[in-house]
C-alpha positions as CSV (number, residue, x, y, z in Angstrom):
1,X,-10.5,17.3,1.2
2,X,-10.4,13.5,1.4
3,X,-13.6,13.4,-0.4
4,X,-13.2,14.5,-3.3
5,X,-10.1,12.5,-4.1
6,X,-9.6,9.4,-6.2
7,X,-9.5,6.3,-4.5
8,X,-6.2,4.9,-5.5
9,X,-4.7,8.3,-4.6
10,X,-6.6,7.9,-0.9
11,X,-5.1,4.4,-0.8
12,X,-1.3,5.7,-1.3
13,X,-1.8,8.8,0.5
14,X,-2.8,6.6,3.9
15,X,0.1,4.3,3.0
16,X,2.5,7.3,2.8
17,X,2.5,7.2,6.8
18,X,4.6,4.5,9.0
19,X,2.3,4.4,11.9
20,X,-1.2,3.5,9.1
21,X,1.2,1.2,7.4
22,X,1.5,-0.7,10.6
23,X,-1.7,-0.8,11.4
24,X,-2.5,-2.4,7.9
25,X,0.5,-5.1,8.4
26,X,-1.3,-6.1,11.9
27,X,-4.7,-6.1,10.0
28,X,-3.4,-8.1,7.1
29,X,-2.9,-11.1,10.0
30,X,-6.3,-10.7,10.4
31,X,-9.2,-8.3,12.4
32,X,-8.1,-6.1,15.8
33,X,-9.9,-4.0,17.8
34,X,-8.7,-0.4,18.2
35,X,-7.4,-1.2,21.5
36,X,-5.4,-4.4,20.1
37,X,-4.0,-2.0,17.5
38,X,-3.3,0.8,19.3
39,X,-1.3,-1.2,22.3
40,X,1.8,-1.2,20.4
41,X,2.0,2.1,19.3
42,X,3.2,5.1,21.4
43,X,0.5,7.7,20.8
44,X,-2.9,8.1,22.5
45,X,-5.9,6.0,21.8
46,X,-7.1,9.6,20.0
47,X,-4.0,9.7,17.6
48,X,-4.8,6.1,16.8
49,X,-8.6,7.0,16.2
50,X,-7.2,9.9,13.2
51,X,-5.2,7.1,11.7
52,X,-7.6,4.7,11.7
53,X,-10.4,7.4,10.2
54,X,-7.9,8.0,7.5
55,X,-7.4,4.7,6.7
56,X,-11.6,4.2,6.6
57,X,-11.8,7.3,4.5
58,X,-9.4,5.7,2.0
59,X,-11.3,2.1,2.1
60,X,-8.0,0.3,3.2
61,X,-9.7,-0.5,6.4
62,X,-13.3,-1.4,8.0
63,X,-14.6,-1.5,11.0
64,X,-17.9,-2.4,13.1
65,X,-19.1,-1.5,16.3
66,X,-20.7,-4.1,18.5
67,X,-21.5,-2.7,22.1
68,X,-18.6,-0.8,23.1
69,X,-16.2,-2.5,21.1
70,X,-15.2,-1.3,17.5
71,X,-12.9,-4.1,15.5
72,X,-10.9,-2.8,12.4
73,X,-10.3,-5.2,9.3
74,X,-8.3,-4.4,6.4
75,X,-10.2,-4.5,2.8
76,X,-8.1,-6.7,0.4
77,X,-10.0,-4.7,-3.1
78,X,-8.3,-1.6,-2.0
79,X,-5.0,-3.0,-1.4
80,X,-5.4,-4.8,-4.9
81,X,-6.2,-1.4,-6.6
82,X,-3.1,0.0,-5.1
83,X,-1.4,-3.5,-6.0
84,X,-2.6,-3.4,-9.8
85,X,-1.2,0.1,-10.3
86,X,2.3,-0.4,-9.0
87,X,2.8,-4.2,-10.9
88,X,1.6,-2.1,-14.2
89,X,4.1,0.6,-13.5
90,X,7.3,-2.6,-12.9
91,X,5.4,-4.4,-15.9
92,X,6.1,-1.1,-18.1
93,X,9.6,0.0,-16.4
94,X,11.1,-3.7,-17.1
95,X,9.2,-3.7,-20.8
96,X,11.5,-0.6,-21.5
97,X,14.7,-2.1,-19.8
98,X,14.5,-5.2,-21.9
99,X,14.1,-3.5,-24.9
100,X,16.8,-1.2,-23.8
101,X,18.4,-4.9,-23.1
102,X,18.0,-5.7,-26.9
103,X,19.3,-2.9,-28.2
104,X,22.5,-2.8,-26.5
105,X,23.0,-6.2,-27.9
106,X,22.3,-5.5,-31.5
107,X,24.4,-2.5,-31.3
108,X,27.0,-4.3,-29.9
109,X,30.4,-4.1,-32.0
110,X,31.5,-7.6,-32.4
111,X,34.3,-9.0,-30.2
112,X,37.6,-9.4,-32.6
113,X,38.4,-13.4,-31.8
114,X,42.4,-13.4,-30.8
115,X,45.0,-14.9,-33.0
């Protein structure tokens, strides 16, 4: 199912979870291995493993093998795709408040000045 999905909505969809949003917090300080990121969490190292494959499937994160370690870094174009789409939704939501804004004030009855 994951592959056939747009990437931004793969992006949001392993961002709607508190445990991958975590794990992309840590990796935004820079790279872990799976054993660095999975210390804090109370699951098993598998659990961590099915976030972390979500989070590759969705291109958030990266990660290489050398030997028997595997280290995870985050990928900064996916969280800018993600990024771009929710500053154009604010952009468009506070376009239509300050036009809202604008109107109020033209249709504004004017204030009587006291005598």
């Amino acid at each position: 199912m994951l592959q056939h999905q747009q990437p931004l909505d793969l992006a949001f969809q392993a961002l709607s979870d508190p445990t991958r949003r975590r794990m992309v917090e840590r990796l935004s300080a820079g790279p872990a291995t799976v054993s660095e990121l999975a210390a804090p969490l109370p699951m098993t190292m598998s659990a961590v493993v099915q976030h972390l494959k979500i989070l590759e499937a969705s291109g958030l994160v990266a990660t290489d093998k050398v030997g028997r370690v595997r280290t995870c870094r985050v990928e900064p174009q996916a969280l800018g795709a993600a990024e771009r789409w929710i500053n154009d939704r604010r952009r468009s939501v506070e376009r239509s408040l300050d036009r809202l804004g604008v109107f109020l004030d033209e249709t504004r009855p004017e204030e009587e000045t006291p005598k």
